[in-house]
MARSERO-345310 format. One record per residue (C-alpha): residue number from 1; y, x, z. Coordinates in steps of 0.25 Angstrom, whole numbers. Last residue first. Layout:
REM MARSERO-345310
<k NUM&yy Y&xx X&zz Z> .
...
END
This chain:
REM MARSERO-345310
<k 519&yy 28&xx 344&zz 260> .
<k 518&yy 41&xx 339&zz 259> .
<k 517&yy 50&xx 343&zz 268> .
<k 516&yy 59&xx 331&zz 274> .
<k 515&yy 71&xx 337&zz 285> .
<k 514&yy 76&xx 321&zz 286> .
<k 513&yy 91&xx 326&zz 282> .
<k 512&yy 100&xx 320&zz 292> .
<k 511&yy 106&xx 307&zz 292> .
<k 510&yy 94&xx 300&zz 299> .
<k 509&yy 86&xx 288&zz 295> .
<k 508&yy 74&xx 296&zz 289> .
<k 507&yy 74&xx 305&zz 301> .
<k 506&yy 69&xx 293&zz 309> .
<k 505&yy 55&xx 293&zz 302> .
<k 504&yy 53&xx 281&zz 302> .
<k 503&yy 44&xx 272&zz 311> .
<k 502&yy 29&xx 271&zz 311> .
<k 501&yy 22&xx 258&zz 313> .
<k 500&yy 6&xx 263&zz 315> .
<k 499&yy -2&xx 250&zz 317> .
<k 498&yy 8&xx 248&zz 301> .
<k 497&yy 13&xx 236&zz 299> .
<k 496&yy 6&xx 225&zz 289> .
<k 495&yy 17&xx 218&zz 281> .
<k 494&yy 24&xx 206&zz 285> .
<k 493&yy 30&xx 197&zz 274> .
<k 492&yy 42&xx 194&zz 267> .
<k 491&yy 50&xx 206&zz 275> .
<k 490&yy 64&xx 206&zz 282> .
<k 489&yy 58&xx 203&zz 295> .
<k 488&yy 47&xx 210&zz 294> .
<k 487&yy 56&xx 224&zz 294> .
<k 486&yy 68&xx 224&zz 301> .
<k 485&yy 67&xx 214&zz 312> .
<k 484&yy 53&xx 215&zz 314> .
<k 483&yy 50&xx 230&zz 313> .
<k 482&yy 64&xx 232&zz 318> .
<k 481&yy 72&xx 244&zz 312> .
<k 480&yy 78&xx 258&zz 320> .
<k 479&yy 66&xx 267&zz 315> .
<k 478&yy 61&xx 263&zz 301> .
<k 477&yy 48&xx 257&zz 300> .
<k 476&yy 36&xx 263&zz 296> .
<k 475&yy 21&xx 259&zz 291> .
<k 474&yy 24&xx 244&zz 288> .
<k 473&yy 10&xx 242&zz 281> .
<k 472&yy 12&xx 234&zz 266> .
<k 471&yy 1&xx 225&zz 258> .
<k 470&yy -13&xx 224&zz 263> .
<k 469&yy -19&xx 234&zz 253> .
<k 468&yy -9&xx 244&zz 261> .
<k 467&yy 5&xx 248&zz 254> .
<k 466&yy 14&xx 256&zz 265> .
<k 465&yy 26&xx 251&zz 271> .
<k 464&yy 38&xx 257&zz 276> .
<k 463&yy 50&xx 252&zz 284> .
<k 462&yy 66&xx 252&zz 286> .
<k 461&yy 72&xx 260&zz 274> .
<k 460&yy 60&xx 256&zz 267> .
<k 459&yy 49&xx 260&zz 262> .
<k 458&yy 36&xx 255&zz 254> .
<k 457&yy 24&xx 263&zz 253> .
<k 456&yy 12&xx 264&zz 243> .
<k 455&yy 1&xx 273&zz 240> .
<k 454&yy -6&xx 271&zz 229> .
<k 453&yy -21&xx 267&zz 228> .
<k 452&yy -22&xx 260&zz 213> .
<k 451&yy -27&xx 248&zz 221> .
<k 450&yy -19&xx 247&zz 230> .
<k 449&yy -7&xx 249&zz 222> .
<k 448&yy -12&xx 239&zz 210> .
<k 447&yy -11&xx 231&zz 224> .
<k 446&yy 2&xx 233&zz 227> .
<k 445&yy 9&xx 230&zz 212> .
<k 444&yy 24&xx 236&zz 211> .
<k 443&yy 31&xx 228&zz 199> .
<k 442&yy 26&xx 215&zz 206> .
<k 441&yy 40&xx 205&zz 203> .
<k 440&yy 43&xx 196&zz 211> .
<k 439&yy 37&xx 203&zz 226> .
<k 438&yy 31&xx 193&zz 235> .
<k 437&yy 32&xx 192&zz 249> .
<k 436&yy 47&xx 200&zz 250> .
<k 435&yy 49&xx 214&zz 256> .
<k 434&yy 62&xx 215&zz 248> .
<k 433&yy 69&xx 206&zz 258> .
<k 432&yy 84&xx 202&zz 252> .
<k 431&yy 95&xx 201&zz 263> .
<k 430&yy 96&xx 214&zz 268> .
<k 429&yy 98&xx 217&zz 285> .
<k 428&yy 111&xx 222&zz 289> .
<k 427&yy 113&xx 231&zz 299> .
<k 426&yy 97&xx 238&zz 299> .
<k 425&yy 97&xx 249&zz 307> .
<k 424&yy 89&xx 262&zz 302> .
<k 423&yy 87&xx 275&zz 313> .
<k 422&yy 86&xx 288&zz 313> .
<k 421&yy 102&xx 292&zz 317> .
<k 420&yy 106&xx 282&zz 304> .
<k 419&yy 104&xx 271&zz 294> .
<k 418&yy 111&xx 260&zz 297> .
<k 417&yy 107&xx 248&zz 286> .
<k 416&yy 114&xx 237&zz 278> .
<k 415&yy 104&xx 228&zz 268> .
<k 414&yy 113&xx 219&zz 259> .
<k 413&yy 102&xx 215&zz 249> .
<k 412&yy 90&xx 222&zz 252> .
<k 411&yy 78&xx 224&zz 262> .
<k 410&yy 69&xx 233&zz 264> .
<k 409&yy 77&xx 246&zz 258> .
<k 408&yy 69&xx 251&zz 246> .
<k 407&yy 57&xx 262&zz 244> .
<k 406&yy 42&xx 259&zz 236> .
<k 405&yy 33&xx 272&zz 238> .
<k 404&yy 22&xx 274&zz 229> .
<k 403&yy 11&xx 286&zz 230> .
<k 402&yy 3&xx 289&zz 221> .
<k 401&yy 12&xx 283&zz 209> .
<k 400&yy 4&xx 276&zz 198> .
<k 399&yy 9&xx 261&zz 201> .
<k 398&yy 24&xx 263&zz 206> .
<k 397&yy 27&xx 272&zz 195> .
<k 396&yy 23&xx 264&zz 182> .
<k 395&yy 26&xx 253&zz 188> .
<k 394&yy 41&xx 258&zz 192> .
<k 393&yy 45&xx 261&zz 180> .
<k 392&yy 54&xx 252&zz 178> .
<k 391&yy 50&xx 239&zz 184> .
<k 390&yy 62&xx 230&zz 180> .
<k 389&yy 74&xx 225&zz 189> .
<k 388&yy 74&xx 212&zz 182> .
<k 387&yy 85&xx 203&zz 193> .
<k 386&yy 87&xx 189&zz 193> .
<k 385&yy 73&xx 187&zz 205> .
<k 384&yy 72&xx 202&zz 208> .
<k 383&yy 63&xx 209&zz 196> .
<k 382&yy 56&xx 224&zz 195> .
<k 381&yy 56&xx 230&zz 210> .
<k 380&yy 46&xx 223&zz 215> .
<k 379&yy 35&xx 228&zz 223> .
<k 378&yy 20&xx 224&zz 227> .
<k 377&yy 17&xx 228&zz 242> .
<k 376&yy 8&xx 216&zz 245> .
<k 375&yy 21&xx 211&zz 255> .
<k 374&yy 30&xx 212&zz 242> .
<k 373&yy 40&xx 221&zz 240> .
<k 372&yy 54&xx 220&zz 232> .
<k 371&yy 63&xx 232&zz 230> .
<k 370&yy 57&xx 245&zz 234> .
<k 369&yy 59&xx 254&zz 224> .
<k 368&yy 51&xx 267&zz 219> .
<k 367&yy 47&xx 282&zz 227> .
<k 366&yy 36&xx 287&zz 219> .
<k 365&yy 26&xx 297&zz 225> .
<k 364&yy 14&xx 306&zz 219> .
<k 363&yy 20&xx 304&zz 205> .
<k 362&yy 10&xx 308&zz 192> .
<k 361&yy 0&xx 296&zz 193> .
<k 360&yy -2&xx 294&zz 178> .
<k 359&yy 8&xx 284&zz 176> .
<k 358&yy 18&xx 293&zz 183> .
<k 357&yy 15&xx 304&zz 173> .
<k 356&yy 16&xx 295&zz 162> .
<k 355&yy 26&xx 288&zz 167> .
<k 354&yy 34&xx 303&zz 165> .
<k 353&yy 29&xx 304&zz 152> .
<k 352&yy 36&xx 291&zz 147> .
<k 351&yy 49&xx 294&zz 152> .
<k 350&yy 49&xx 308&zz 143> .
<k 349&yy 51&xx 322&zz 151> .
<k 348&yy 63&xx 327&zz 160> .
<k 347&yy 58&xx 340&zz 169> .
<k 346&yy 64&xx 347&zz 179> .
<k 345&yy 75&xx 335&zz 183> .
<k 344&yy 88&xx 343&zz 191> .
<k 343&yy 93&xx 329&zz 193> .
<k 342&yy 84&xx 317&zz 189> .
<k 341&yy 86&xx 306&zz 178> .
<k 340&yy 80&xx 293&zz 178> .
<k 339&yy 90&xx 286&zz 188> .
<k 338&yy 103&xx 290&zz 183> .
<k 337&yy 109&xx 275&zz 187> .
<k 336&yy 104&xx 277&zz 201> .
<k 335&yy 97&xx 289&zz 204> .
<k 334&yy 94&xx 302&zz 200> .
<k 333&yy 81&xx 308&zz 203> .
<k 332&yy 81&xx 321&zz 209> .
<k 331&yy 75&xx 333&zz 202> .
<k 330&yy 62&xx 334&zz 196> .
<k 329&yy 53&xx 326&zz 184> .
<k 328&yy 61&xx 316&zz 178> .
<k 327&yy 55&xx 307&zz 164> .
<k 326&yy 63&xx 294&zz 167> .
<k 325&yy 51&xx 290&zz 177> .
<k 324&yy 59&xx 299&zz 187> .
<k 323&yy 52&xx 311&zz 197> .
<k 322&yy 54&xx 318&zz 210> .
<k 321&yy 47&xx 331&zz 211> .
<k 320&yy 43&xx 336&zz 225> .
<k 319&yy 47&xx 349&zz 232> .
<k 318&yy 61&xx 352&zz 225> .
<k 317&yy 68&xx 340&zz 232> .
<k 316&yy 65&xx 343&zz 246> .
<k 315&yy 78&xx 346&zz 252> .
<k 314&yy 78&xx 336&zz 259> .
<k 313&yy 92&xx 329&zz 251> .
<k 312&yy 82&xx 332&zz 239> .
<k 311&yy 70&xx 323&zz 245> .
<k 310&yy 80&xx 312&zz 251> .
<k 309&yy 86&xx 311&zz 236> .
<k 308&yy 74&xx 309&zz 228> .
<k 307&yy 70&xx 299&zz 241> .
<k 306&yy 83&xx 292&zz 238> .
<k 305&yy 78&xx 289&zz 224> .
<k 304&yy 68&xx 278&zz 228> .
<k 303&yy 81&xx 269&zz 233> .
<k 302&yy 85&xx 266&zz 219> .
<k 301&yy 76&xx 272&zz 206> .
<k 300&yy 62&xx 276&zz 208> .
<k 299&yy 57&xx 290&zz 212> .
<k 298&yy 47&xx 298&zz 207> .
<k 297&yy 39&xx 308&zz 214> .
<k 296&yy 29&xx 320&zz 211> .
<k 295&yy 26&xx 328&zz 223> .
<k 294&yy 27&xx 342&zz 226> .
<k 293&yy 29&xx 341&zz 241> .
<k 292&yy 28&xx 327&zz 247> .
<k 291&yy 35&xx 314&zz 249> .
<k 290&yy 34&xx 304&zz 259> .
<k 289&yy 47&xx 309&zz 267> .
<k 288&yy 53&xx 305&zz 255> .
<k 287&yy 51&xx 292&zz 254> .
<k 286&yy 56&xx 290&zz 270> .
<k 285&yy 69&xx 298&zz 265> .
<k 284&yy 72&xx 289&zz 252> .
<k 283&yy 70&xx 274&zz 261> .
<k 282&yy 81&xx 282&zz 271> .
<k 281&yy 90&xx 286&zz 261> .
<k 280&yy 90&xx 272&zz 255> .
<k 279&yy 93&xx 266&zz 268> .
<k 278&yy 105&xx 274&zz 271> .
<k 277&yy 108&xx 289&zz 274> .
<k 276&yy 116&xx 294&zz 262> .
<k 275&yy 110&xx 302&zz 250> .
<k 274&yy 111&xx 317&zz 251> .
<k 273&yy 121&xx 323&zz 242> .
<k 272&yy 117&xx 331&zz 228> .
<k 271&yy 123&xx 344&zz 230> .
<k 270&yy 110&xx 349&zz 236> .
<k 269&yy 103&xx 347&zz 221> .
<k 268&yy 110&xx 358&zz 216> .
<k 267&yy 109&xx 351&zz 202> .
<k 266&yy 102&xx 358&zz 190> .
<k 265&yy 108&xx 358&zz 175> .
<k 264&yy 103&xx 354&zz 163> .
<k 263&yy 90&xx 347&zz 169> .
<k 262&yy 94&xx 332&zz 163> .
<k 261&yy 99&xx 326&zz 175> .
<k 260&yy 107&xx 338&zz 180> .
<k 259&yy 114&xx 340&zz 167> .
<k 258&yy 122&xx 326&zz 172> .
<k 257&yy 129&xx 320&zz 160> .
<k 256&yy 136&xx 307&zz 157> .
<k 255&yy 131&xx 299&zz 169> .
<k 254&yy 134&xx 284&zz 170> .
<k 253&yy 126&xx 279&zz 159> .
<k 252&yy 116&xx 291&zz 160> .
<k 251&yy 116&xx 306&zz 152> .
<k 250&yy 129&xx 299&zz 146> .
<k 249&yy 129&xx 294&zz 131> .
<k 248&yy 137&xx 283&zz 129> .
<k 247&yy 150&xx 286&zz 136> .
<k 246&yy 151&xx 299&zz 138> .
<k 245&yy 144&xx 303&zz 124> .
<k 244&yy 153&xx 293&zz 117> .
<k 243&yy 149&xx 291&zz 100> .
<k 242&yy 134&xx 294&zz 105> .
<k 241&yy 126&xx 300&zz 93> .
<k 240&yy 118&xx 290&zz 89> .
<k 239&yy 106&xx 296&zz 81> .
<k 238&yy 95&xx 286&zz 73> .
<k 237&yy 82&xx 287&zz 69> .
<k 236&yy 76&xx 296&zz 77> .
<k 235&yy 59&xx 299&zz 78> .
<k 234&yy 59&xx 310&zz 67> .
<k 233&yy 72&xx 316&zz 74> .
<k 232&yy 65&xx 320&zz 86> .
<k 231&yy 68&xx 313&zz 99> .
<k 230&yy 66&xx 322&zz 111> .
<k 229&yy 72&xx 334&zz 106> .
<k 228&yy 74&xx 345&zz 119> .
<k 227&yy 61&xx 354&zz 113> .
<k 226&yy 67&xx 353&zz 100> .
<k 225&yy 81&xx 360&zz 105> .
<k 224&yy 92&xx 353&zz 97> .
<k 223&yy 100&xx 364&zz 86> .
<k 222&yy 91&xx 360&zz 77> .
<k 221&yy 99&xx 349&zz 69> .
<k 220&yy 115&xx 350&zz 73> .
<k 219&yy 117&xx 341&zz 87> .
<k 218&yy 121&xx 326&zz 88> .
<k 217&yy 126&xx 322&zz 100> .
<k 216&yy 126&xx 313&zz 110> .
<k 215&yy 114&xx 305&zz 108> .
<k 214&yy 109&xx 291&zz 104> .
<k 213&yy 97&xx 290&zz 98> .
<k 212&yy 91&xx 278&zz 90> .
<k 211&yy 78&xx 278&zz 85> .
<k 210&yy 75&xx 266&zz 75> .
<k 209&yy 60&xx 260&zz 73> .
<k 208&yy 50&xx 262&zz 65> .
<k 207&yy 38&xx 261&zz 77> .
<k 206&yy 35&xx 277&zz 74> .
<k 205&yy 50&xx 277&zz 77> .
<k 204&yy 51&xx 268&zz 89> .
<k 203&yy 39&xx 275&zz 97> .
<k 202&yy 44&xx 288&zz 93> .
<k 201&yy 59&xx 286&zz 100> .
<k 200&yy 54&xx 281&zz 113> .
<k 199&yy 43&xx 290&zz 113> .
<k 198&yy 54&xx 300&zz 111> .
<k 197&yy 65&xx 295&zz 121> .
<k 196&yy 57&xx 290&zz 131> .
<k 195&yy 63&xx 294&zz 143> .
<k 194&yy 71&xx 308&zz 144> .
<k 193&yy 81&xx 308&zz 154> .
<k 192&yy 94&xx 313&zz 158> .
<k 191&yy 97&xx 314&zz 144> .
<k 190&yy 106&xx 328&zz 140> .
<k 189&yy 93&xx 335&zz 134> .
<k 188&yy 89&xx 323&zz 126> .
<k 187&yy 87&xx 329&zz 112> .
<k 186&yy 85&xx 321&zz 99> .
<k 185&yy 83&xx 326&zz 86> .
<k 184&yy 90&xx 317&zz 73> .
<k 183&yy 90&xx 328&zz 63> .
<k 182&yy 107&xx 331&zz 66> .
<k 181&yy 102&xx 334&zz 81> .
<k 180&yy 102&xx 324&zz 91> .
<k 179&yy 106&xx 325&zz 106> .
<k 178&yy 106&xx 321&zz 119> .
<k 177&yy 97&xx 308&zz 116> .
<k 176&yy 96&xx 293&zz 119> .
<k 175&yy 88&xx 281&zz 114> .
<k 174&yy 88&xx 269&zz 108> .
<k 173&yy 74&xx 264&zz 102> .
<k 172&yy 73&xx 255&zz 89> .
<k 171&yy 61&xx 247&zz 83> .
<k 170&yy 52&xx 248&zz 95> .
<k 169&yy 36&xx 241&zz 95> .
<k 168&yy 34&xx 240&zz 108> .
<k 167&yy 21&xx 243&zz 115> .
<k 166&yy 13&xx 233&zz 121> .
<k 165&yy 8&xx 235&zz 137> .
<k 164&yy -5&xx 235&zz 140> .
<k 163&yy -9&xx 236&zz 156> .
<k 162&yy -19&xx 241&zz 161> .
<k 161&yy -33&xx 236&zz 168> .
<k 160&yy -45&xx 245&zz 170> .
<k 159&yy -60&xx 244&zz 165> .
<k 158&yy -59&xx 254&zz 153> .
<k 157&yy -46&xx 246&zz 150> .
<k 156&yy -42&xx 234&zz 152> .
<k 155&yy -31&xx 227&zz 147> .
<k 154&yy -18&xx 220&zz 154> .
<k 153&yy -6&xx 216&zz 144> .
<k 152&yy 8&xx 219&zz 143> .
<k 151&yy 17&xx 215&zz 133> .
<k 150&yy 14&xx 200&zz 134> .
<k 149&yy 23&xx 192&zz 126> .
<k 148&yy 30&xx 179&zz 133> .
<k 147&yy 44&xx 184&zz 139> .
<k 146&yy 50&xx 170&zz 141> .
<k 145&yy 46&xx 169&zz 155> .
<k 144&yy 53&xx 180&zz 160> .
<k 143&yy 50&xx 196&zz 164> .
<k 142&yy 38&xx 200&zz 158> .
<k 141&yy 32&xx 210&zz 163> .
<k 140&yy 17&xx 207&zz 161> .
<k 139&yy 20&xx 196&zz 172> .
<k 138&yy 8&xx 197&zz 181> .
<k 137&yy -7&xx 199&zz 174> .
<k 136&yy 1&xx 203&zz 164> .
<k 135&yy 6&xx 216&zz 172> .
<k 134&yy 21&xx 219&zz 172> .
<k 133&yy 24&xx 213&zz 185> .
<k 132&yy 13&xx 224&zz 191> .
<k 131&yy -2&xx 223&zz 193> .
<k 130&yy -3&xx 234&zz 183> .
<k 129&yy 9&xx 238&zz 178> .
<k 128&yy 6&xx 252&zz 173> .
<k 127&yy -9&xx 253&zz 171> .
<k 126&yy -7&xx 257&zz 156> .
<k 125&yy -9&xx 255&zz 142> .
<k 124&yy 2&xx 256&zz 133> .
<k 123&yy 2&xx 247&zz 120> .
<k 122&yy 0&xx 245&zz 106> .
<k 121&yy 1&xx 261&zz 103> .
<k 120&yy 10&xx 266&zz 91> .
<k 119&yy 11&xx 278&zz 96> .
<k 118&yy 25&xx 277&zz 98> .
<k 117&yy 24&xx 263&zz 106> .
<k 116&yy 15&xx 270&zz 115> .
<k 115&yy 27&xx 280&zz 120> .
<k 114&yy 35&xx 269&zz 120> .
<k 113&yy 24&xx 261&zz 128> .
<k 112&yy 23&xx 273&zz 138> .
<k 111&yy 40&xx 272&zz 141> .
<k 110&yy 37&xx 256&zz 143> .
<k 109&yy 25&xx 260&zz 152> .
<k 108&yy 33&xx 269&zz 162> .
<k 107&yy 46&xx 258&zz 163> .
<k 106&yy 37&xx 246&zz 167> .
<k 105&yy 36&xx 235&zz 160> .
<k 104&yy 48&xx 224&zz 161> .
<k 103&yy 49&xx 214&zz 149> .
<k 102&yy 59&xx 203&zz 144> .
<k 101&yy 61&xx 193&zz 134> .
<k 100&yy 75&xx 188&zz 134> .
<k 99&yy 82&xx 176&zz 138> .
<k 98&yy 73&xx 173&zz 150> .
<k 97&yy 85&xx 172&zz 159> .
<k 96&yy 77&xx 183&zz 168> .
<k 95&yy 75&xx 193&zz 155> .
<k 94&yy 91&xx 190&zz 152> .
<k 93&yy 94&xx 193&zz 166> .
<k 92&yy 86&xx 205&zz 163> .
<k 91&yy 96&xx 209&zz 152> .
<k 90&yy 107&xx 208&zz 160> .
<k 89&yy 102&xx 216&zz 172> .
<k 88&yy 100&xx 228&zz 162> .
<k 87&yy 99&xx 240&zz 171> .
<k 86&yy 88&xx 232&zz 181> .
<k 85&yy 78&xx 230&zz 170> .
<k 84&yy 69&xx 243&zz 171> .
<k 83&yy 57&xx 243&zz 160> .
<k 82&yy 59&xx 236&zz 148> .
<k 81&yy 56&xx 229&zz 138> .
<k 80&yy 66&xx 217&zz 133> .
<k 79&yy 66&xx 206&zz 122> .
<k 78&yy 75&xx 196&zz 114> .
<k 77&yy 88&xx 205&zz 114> .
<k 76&yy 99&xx 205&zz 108> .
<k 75&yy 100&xx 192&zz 110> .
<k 74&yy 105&xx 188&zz 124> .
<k 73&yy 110&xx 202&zz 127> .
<k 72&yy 108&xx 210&zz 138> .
<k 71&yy 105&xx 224&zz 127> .
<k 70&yy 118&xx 233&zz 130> .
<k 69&yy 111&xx 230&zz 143> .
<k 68&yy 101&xx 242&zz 140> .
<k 67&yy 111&xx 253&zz 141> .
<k 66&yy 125&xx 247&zz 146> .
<k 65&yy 131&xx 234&zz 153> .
<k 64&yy 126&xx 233&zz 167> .
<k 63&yy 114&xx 237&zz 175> .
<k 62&yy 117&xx 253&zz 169> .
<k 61&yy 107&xx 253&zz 159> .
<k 60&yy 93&xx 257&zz 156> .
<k 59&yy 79&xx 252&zz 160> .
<k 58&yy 68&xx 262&zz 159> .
<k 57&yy 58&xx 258&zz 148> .
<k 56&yy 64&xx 249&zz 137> .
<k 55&yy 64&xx 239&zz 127> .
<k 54&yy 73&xx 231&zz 122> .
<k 53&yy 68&xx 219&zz 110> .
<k 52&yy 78&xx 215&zz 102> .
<k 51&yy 82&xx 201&zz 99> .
<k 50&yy 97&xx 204&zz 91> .
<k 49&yy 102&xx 215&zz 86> .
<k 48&yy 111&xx 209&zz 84> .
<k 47&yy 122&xx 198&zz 87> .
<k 46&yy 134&xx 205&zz 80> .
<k 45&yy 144&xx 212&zz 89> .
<k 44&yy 135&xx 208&zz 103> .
<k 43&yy 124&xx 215&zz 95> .
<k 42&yy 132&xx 226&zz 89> .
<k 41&yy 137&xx 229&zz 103> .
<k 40&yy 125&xx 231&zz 111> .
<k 39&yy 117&xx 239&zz 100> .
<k 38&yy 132&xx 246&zz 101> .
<k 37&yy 129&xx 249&zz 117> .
<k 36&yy 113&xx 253&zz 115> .
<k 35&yy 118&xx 264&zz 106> .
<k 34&yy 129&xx 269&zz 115> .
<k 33&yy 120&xx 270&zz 129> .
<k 32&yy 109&xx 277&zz 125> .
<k 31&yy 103&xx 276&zz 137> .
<k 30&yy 98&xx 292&zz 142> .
<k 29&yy 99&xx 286&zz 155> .
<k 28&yy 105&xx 275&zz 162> .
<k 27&yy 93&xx 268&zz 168> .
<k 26&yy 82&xx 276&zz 159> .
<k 25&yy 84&xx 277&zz 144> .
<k 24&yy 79&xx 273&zz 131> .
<k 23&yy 79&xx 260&zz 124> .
<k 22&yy 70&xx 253&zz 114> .
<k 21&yy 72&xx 242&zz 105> .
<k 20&yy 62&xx 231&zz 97> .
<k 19&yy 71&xx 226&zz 86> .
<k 18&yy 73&xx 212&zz 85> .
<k 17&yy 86&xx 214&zz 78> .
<k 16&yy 91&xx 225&zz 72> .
<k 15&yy 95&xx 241&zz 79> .
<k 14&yy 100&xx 248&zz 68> .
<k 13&yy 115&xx 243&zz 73> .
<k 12&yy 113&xx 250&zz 84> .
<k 11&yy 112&xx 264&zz 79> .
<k 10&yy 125&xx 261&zz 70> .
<k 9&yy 133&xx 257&zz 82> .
<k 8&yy 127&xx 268&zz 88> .
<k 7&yy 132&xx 279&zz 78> .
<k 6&yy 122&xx 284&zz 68> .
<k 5&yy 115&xx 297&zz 64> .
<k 4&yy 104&xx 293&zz 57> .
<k 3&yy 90&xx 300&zz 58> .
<k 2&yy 83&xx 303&zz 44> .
<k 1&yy 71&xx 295&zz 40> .
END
């Protein structure tokens, strides 16, 4: 069947009820901002589609009104998949109003069920999620009480335990491109990311479904380099091309074009400015300092990146390889809404390649978020009381890495701090404790930690702790702070502390650069 060329009113209005739909993208990357828009506007113009099921593998959107919350609807849809909830707050107020059916897997397996999905496979087979939220023996990732079907399931294989997780069958994906030729071809030279744009695309077709592409512009036939077409012809059906490049089809929702993110061009990397000296910094410098020469290293979103960016203000950016689970091998991270792009990248492969690698022990050292610990070590960082923040992929990351390290300020909610001349003062203490008894979610399982044999550290701006088989050791407090005062005080239980209590380093709290060398 012969691709079409359509407009994105057109493309949307293929798109019928009950159909099972899948999105491409990462935060606000490579969303194909327009289709998803007129899907949004044909259904509050004419009730449909209607009950669909959304799903996808790195959450997209801008925690407001575009990419996936096109989608917040009561109606359109009856059912959601996904990875990373915290850009679409108004659909997870729907999952927690028990209004839709809703799931959180982790990020890395949804990309391996697409790929699955194209082979036709029932499920994907994997450890990922073991002991987690998203194991059946726990909540097999269901998110409320009306979401009955279980998607995952725990088998045995050749004496081991895995998970199962069912494959979707997909009727349309939506996903983006730089350009199409006149036959249909797909490049993605412009995206700042890859994904899972072909086993996106070759799972819906081989399922009969509808491939929509939007890009900004259409090319004569051959003139595309084969070895930059992502999407061949024979797995389009149908060509958007955007009607307002700067307004629908940026590199991100904010950011129209950086040839920096997609390896076009290289950045002096000493013109990007240090990062001011606060408790972020401070959490970045002692992560770093645990780093070594020639290591592979991914960081997670938030406070995780300041390590990127205490390596390169060091000097010692070329030495290791920072990594991103969007597909990025090389450069430095970008952060905030860019997260899953890189500057100065050396290589951009498929999503679902890179969890491969991760899955299979790849990352010497992953930097990931600190937001709710418990005094066995478990940590939530997926769902706070109202508020679905999803998993992501950090399963797949926290429980294959060697060496895992969980970073965030110890308290939240209003936490004010000195930082200066080798000391930390704390002026206003925050009102929310994140070193609670009991975490509320498990997305980061201890015990599968022991067992497995990683190494496991928390820190802090004020303290560090190391995983034991008897919860967590204090091993360091920062200087200037009150063990008592500063540290118990503001924690749900009392860890073990360390025979040897060492202070931090006080050149972590100083202005100046630390002089790190990796080694």
């Amino acid at each position: 069947m012969a691709v079409e060329f359509l407009t994105a009113k057109e493309a949307a209005s293929r798109i019928k009820d009950n159909m099972t739909v899948a999105t491409g993208g990462f935060v606000k990357v490579n969303v194909a901002e327009e289709v998803e828009s007129e899907l949004e506007k044909r259904f509050l113009e004419q009730s449909h589609p209607r009950n669909l099921t959304l799903v996808y593998a790195a959450g997209q959107g801008d925690g407001k009104d575009r990419s996936l919350n096109h989608f917040a609807h009561i109606g359109m849809i009856k059912r959601v998949i996904g990875g990373h909830w915290n850009l679409v707050p108004e659909i997870g107020k729907m999952a927690l109003e028990n209004k839709i059916e809703a799931y959180n897997l982790p990020q890395g397996v949804i990309t391996h069920m697409y790929r699955d999905a194209a082979t036709k496979k029932p499920g994907t087979y994997t450890k990922v999620g073991l002991q987690t939220f998203v194991d059946p023996d726990l909540q097999g990732g269901k998110l409320n009480e009306i979401t009955k079907d279980d998607i995952v399931k725990k088998i045995e294989i050749e004496g081991e335990e895995y998970l199962f997780y069912k494959t979707p069958k997909i009727d349309v994906v939506i996903l983006r491109g730089t350009y199409a030729d006149e036959l249909g071809n797909i490049t993605l030279e412009h995206e700042g990311a890859v994904l899972d744009a072909t086993s996106m695309a070759t799972a819906c077709k081989n399922n009969g479904g509808i491939v929509i592409v939007q890009v900004k512009d259409i090319v004569q036939a051959g003139s595309l380099d084969p070895k930059l077409v992502k999407i061949p012809c024979t797995m389009v059906s149908i060509v958007v091309k955007t009607s307002d490049e700067i307004a629908y089809h940026g590199q991100t929702l904010d950011v129209f074009y950086s040839p920096f993110y997609n390896g076009e061009k290289r950045k002096v990397l000493s013109s990007v400015a240090p990062m001011a000296l606060n408790n972020r910094k401070v959490i970045g410098r002692r992560g770093a300092m645990l780093m070594k020469k020639d290591w592979v290293v991914n960081l997670g979103i938030g406070i995780p990146e300041a390590v990127g960016a205490v390596v390169n203000e060091e000097g010692q950016g070329n030495k290791m390889t920072l990594t991103v689970e969007s597909g990025i091998h090389g450069g430095v991270p970008a952060g905030g809404g860019e997260f899953g792009m890189a500057i100065n990248p050396y290589m951009i492969f498929d999503q679902d390649k890179q969890f491969d690698f991760y899955d299979g022990g790849g990352l010497d050292i992953t930097f990931l978020g600190l937001a709710q610990c418990d005094q066995k070590g478990n940590i939530n960082v997926s769902k706070f009381g109202p508020k679905i923040a999803g998993c992501g992929g950090f399963i797949n990351i926290s429980q294959n890495t060697k060496k895992v390290v969980f970073c965030g300020t110890f308290t939240a909610g209003g936490l004010k701090q000195e930082i200066g001349e080798g000391r930390l003062k704390i002026v206003n203490e925050g009102s929310a404790k994140k070193f609670v008894k009991e975490v509320e979610q498990v997305t980061f399982s201890a015990q599968y930690a022991i067992q497995t044999g990683q190494q496991v550290l928390y820190i802090t701006e004020r303290a560090v702790f190391e995983l034991t088989k008897d919860g967590l050791l204090l091993t360091e407090i920062a200087p200037g702070v009150d063990l008592q005062t500063d540290i118990l005080n503001q924690m749900e239980f009392t860890p073990q502390i360390s025979d040897d209590l060492k202070v931090m380093d006080t050149k972590i709290f100083d202005h100046a650069c630390m002089g790190l060398t990796l080694e």
